[in-house]
PLY file of the C-alpha trace (Angstrom):
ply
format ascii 1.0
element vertex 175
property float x
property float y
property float z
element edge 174
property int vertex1
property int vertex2
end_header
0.00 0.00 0.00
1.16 3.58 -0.78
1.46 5.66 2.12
-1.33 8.49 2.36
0.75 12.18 2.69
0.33 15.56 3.19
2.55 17.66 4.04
5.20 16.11 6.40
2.37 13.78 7.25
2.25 10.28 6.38
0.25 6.93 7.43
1.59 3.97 6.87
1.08 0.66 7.99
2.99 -0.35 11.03
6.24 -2.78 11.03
8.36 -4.45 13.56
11.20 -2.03 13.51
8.24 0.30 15.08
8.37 -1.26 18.18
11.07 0.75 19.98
9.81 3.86 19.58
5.75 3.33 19.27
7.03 1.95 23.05
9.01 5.26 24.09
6.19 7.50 22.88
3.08 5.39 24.11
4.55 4.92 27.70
3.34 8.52 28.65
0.58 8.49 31.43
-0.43 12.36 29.46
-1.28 9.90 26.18
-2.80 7.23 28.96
-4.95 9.64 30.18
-6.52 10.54 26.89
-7.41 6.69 25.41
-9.39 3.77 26.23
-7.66 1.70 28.95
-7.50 -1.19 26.88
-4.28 0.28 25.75
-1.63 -0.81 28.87
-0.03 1.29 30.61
2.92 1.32 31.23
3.61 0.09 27.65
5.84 -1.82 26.74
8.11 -2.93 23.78
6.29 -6.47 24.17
2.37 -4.32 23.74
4.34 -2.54 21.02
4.70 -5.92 19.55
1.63 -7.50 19.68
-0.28 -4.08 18.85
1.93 -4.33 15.78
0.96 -8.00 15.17
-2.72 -7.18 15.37
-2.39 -4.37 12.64
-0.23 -6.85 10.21
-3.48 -9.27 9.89
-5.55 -6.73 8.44
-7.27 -6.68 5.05
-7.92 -3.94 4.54
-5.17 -1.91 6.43
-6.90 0.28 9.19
-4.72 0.72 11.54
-1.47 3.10 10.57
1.78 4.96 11.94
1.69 8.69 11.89
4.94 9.63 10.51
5.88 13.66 10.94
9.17 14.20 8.74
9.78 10.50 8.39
9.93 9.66 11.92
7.11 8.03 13.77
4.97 10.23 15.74
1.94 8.13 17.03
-1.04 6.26 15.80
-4.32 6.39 13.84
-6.68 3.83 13.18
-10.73 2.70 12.24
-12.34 0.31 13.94
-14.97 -0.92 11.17
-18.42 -1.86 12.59
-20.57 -4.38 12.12
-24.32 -5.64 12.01
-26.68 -2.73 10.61
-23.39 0.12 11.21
-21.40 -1.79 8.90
-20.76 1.65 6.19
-19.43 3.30 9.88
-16.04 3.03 11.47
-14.93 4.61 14.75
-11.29 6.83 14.71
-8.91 6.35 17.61
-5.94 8.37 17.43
-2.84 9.32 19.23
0.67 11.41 19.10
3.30 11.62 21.11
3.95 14.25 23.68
7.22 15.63 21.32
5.06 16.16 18.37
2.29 18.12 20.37
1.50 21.17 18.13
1.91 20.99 15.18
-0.92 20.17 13.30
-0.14 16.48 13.01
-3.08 14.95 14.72
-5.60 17.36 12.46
-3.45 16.36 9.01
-3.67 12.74 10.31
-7.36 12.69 11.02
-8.02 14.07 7.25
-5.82 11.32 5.79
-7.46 8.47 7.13
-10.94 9.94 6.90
-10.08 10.47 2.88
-9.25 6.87 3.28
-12.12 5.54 4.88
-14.13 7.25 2.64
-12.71 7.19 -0.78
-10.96 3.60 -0.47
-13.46 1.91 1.96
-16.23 3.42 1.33
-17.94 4.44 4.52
-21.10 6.92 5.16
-20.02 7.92 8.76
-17.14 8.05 10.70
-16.92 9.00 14.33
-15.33 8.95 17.69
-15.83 9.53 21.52
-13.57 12.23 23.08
-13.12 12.96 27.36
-14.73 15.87 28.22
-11.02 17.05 29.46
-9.22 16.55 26.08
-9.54 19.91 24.55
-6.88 19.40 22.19
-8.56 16.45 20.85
-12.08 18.07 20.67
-10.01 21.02 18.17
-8.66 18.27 16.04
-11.77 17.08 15.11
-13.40 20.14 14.43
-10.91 21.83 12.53
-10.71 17.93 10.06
-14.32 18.88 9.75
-15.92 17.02 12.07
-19.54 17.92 13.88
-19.77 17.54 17.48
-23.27 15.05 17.89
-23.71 15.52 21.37
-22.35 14.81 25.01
-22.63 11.70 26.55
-23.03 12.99 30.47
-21.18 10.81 33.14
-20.60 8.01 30.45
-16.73 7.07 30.82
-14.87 6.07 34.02
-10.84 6.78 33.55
-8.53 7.31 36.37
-11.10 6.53 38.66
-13.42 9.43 37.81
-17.10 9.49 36.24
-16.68 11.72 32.92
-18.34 12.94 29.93
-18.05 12.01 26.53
-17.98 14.10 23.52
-19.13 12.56 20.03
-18.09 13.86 17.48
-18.92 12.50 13.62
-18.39 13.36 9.77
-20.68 12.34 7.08
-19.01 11.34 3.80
-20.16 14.00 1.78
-21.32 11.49 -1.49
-24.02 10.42 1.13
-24.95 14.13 2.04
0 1
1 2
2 3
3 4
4 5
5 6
6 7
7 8
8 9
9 10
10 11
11 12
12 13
13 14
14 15
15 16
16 17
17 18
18 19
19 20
20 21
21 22
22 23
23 24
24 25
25 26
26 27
27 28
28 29
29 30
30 31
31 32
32 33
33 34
34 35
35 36
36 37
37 38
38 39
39 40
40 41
41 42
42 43
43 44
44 45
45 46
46 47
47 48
48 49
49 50
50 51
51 52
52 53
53 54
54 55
55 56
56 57
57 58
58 59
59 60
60 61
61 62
62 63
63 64
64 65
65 66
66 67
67 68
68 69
69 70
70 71
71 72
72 73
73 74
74 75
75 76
76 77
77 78
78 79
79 80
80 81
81 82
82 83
83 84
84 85
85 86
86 87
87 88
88 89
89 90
90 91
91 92
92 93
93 94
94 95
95 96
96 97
97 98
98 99
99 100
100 101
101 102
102 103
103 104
104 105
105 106
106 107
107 108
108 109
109 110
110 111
111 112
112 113
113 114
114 115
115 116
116 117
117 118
118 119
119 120
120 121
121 122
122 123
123 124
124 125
125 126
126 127
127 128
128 129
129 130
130 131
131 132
132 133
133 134
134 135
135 136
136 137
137 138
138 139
139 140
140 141
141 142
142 143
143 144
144 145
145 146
146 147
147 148
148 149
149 150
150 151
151 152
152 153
153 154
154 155
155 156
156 157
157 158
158 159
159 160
160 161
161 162
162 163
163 164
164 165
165 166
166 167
167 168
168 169
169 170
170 171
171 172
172 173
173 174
């Protein structure tokens, strides 16, 4: 598969030489805080590994390292659904602390929807955001995405009873 660019942006699928430094970045409690807590923390080379695994087996690719200048910054991925939402995937994103502003996450998030949309053709993709992830919530709305509602005392991370913000975009052939 090509890699999807723009810019200094690029997804690509993920390989084994990966492992070091999706580890180094992903092992940040600030990142932690911010994702699903299926993702371990700490993380190690070994999650790095069989995160890496998981991505390899998929046909199509949905799951892809951010690269900013050729190095890699983070993650992206869809998470197709199934039953009656099958034309839907859910994003999950995230980049490491060094690469925090600038732009990467939004250029990411435009990539991948392109992709979803254009390659796998999907109506709707969306995504749940913490009520304290501000910097997520921009993302999404400057990639175009339309905040659906809030999801009041939905999530429990670190402990704590939060909200969730959903947030979707409409493929715009389906408009």
């Amino acid at each position: 598969m090509n890699p999807l660019q723009a810019g200094n942006v690029a997804l690509r699928p993920p390989e084994y030489s990966d492992k070091f430094r999706l580890a180094e970045l992903c092992n940040n409690k600030k990142i932690w805080d911010n994702v699903r807590d299926s993702i371990p923390f700490p993380y190690t080379i070994s999650d790095a590994e069989y995160f890496i695994g998981l991505c390899r087996d998929e046909n199509p690719p949905m799951t892809f390292i951010i690269e900013y200048h050729n190095e890699v910054a983070g993650v992206i991925g869809l998470v197709k659904q199934t039953d009656v939402y099958r034309l839907t995937a859910e994003i999950g994103y995230w980049v490491g602390e060094p690469f925090w502003g600038k732009k990467i996450a939004t250029t990411a998030v435009k990539l991948i929807t392109g992709y979803g949309f254009d390659k796998l053709m999907l109506v709707r993709i969306f995504t749940g955001v913490f009520e304290h992830n501000i910097a997520s919530q921009r993302v999404l709305t400057k990639a175009g995405f339309k905040l659906e509602g809030i999801f009041e005392n939905s999530v429990v991370k670190n402990g704590e009873v939060i909200d969730e913000y959903r947030y979707a975009l409409i493929n715009p052939l389906f408009i």
